[in-house]
N, C-alpha and C positions, 0 to 999 in steps of 0.2 A: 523598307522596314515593316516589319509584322504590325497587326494593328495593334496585338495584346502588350509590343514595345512602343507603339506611340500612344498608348493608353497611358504607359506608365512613366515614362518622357515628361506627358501633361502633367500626370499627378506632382512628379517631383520636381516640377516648375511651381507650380502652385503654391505646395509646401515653405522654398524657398523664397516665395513671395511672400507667404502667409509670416517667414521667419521674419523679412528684414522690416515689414511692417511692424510684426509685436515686437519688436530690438528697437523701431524709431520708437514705438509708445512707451515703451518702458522708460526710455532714454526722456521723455517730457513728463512722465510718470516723476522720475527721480528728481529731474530739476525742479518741482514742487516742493516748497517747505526745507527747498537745502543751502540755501545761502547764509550764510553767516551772517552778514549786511546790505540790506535793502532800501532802495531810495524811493521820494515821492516828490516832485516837485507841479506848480502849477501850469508847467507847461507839458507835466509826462502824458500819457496813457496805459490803461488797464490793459493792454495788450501789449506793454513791453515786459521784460525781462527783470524790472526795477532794478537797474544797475545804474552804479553813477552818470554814467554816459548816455542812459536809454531809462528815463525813472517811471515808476508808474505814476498814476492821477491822485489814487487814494491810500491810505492806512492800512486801509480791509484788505485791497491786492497786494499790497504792499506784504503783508501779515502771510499769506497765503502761501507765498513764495519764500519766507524768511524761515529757518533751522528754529529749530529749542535752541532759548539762550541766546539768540543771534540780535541782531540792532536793524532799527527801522529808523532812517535819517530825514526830515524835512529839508531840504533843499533852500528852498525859499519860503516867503510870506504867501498861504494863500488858504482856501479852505479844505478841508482834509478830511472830509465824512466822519460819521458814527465808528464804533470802533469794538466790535469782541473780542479780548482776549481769553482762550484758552490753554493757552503756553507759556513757560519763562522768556522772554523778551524785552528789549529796553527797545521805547518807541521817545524818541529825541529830538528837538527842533534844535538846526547849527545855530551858533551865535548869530545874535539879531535878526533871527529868523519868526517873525511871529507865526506860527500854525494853529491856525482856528477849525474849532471841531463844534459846529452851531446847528444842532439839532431844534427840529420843533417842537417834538412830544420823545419822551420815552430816556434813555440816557445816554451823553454822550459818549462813556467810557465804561462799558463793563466788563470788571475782571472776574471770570466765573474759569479759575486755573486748577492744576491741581495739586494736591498736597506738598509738594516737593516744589514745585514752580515760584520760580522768581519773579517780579513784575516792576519794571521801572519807567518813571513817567514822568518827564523832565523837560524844561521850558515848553510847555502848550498851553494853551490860547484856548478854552472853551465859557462860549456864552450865547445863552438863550433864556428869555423872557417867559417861556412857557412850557419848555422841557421840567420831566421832575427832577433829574440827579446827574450833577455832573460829571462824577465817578462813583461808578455804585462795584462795593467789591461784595463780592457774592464766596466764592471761593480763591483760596491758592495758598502757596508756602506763605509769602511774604508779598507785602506791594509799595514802594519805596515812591512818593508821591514829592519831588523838586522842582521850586520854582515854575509850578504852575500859577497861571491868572484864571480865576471861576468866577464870572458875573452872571450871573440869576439864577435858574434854576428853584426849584421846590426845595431841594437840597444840593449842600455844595458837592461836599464829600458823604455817601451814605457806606458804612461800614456794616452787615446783616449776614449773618450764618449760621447753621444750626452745628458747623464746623468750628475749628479754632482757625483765629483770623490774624495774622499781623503786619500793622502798618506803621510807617513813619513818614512823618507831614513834615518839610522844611523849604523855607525861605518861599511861601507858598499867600496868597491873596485871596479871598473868598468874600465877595461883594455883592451885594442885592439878594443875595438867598434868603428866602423863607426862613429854612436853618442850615447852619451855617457848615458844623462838622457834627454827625451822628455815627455814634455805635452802640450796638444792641446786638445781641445774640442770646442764644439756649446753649450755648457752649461758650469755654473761654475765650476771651481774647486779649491781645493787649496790643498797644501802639503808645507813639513819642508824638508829640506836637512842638517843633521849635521855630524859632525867627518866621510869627507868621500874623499874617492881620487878617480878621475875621469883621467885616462891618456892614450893617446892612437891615434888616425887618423888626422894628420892633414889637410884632406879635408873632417873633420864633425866639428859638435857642442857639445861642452862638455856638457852644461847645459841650456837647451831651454825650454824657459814656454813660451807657445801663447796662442790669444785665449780663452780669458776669464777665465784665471789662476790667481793663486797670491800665490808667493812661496818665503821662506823666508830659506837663506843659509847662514849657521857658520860654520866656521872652516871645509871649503872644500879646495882641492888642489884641482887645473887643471894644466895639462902641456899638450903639444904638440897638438893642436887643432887646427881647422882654426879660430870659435871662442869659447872662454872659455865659460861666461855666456852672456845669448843670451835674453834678450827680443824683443818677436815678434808675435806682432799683423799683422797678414799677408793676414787674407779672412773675417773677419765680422765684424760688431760696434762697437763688443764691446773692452776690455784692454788686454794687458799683463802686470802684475805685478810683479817685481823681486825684493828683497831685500837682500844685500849680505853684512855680515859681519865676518870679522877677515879673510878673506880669502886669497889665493895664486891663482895667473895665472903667468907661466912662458912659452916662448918656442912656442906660441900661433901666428897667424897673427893677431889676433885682440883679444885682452884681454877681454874687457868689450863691448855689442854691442846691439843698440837698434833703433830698426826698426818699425816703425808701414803703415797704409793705409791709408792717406789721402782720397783716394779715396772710402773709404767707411767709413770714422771717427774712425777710428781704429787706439790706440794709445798704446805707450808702453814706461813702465817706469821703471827705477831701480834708487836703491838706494844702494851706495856704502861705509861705512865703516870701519877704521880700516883694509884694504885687501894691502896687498905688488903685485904689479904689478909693474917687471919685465923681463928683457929679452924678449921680446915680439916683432911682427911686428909696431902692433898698440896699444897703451895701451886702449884709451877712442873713441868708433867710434858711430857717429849718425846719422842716417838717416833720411828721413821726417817721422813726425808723433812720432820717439822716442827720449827718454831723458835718462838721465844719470845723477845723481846728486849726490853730495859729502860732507859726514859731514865736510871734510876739515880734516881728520885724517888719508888719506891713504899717501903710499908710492908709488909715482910712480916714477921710476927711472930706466937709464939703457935700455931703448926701444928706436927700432928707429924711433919715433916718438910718443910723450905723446899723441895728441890730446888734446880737450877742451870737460870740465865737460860743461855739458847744462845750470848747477847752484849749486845750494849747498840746505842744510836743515841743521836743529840744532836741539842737544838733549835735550828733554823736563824733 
């Protein structure tokens, strides 16, 4: 053979080397981020597949390997790292499976998604004594927050965006935080709070919408807080809107409370009823710029001091 044909022999050896290598890469390329559903159990590792049979260790790998839209399953009881969402995703623990997410500093759960993206966060387990926030949602479409347990943290649930934000809280426990559920934003947002118990610090706020919110609460408890539900329009033009039905505040300095800015036309409203307010500092507190208004159906009783509804409304 000529040398200029085992010259070219080599090259096109090469080449065909060089192919089935970028064909393998591509092929581990693609299995990233394409799975529909992904597992994690305490006995996987970060260097499986996270498939039911092979699961990884954490959340994060777990996440890495899961599709938009796709499910990330706990397996078992065990601990399950810090966690960034920036995708539509449902991250899930199976029945009676407790998955603890116990960070030391910083949050355990942030959803920073995007516009259009969905976010689902359903029976998990996050508790730390010295972290700030246990779900701090930053961005995304929507964040759908089920039957979680949140003990400690600086905050349980922090909701904050210069975007429009929407969340809904059910059948959900939020224990020992500083404050308990906040939202605030420079943009609108709204969210639901239903079948949920907030208990815990009494020099925070159990349930605070500022800020250009509008958030609408059933059948929540609060106890021990400084104050339970908090409307507070506190730095721009615009509202806070709180609407609270069937609810519980006991144990609290100021039960029901609504603060807004005059000085920058910032106002804040809630609407109260059907809520048993009890035992309490203050039941009804108002400040300039907020209101507090009452179908005329609550109980308030038993406080060392009721205060005065702003007014009242009626059901249509």
């Amino acid at each position: 053979m000529r040398p200029q044909s085992r010259l070219l022999v080599f090259v096109l050896g090469i080449l065909v080397l060089a192919g089935i290598a970028l064909a393998n890469s591509d092929h581990r390329a693609l299995a990233v981020g394409t799975q529909v559903r992904t597992f994690v159990a305490s006995t996987g590792s970060d260097s499986n597949p996270c498939s039911r049979t092979s699961p990884c260790r954490t959340f994060a790998a777990a996440l890495a390997q899961t599709a938009s839209g796709g499910d990330i399953v706990a397996l078992d009881t065990g601990g399950y790292g810090t966690l960034t969402i920036t995708q539509s995703v449902s991250v899930v623990a199976a029945p009676g499976v407790q998955a603890f997410i116990s960070p030391s500093s910083g949050a355990a759960i942030t959803v920073s998604a995007g516009a259009n993206d969905r976010v689902i966060l359903q029976n998990l387990t996050l508790n730390s004594p010295t972290a700030n926030v246990g779900v701090l949602y930053e961005s995304g479409g929507s964040l759908q927050i089920d039957g979680l347990t949140i003990n400690g943290f600086n905050v349980g649930i922090y909701g904050f965006s210069t975007g429009q934000l929407d969340v809904q809280i059910a059948n959900t426990v939020v224990v020992g935080s500083t404050h308990g559920i906040s939202f605030g934003s420079s943009s609108a947002g709204h969210g639901t709070i239903v079948r949920t118990r907030v208990e815990g610090n009494p020099g925070g706020n159990a349930v605070e919408v500022s800020d250009n919110w509008n958030v609408s609460a059933r059948d929540v408890v609060v106890t021990r807080y400084f104050a339970g539900f908090y409307a507070n329009a506190n730095s721009t033009s615009g509202s806070a809107v709180l609407a609270v039905e069937g609810c519980t505040v006991t144990h609290s300095a100021q039960a029901l409370k609504a603060a807004g800015n005059p000085l920058q036309s910032a106002t804040a409203t809630m609407r109260v009823s059907n809520c048993m307010i009890t035992g309490n500092d203050l039941a009804v507190a108002t400040f300039a710029g907020g209101s507090i208004l009452t179908r005329g159906n609550n109980t308030i009783e038993n406080n060392s001091s009721d205060g005065t509804f702003s007014g009242s409304f009626s059901g249509k």
